[in-house]
C-alpha positions in Angstrom: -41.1 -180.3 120.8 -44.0 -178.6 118.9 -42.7 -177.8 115.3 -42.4 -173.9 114.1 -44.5 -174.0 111.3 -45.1 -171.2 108.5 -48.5 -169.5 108.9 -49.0 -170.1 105.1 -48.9 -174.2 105.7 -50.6 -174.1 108.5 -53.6 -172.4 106.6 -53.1 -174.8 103.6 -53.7 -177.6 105.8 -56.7 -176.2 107.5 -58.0 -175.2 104.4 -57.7 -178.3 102.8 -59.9 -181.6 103.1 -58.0 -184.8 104.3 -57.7 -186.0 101.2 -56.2 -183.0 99.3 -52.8 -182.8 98.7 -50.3 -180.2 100.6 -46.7 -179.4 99.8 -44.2 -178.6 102.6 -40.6 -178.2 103.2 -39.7 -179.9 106.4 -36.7 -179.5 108.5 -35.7 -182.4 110.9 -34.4 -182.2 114.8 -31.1 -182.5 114.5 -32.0 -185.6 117.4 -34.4 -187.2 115.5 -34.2 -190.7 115.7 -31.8 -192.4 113.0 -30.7 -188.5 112.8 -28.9 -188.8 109.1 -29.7 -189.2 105.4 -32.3 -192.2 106.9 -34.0 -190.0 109.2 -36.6 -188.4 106.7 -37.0 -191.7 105.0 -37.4 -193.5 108.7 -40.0 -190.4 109.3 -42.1 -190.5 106.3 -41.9 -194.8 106.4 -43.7 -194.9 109.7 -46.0 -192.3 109.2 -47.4 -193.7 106.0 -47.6 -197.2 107.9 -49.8 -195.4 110.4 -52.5 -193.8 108.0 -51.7 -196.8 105.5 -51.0 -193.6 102.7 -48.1 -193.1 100.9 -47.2 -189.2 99.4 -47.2 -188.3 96.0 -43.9 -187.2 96.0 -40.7 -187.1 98.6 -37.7 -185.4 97.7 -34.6 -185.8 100.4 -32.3 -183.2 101.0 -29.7 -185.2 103.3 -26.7 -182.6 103.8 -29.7 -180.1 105.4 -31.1 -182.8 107.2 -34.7 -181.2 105.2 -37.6 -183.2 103.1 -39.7 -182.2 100.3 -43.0 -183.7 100.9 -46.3 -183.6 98.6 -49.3 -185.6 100.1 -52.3 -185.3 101.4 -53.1 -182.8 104.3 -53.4 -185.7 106.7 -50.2 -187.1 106.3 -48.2 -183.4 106.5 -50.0 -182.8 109.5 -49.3 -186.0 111.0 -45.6 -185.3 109.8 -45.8 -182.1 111.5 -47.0 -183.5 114.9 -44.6 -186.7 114.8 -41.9 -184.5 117.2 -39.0 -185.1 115.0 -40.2 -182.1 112.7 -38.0 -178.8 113.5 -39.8 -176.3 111.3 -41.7 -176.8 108.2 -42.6 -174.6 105.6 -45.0 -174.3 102.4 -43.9 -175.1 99.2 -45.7 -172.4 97.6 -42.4 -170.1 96.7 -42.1 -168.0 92.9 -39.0 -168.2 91.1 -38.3 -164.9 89.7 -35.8 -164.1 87.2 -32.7 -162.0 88.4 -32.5 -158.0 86.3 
């Protein structure tokens, strides 16, 4: 299953040159394989195994079965096309303060 992914990553990635990094919010299938706190650590394992490139940064969110991930636009694509990706999203939000 083809992940549902935000417009504004999508044009990050396409925008940006292999090499250059991309932040994303990912959301796992809830079958993805080793579906669980290892699941996003199982993911991001084998996908910097394949492009033998680890991210700058991973931050886990286990309870909402979601990753954190900064790295280069090759590996967040890759992520993205791995099938175990639900939806994704950039990491570009502003934090406001409340009135």
């Amino acid at each position: 299953m083809k992940a549902d992914v935000d417009p504004r990553l999508e044009q990050q990635i396409a925008q940006a040159a292999d090499g250059d990094e991309v932040e994303a919010m990912l959301l796992l299938q809830d079958g993805a394989p080793g579906a669980g706190p290892e699941a996003a650590e199982g993911l991001i394992d084998r996908v910097s195994r394949e492009l033998k490139e680890r991210p700058a940064r991973v931050r886990r969110f286990p309870r909402l079965g979601a990753v954190y991930v900064k790295g280069s636009a090759r590996l967040v694509r890759r992520l993205l096309e791995s099938g175990e990706v639900s939806s994704a999203s950039a990491n570009d939000a502003q934090v406001t303060a409340g009135a």
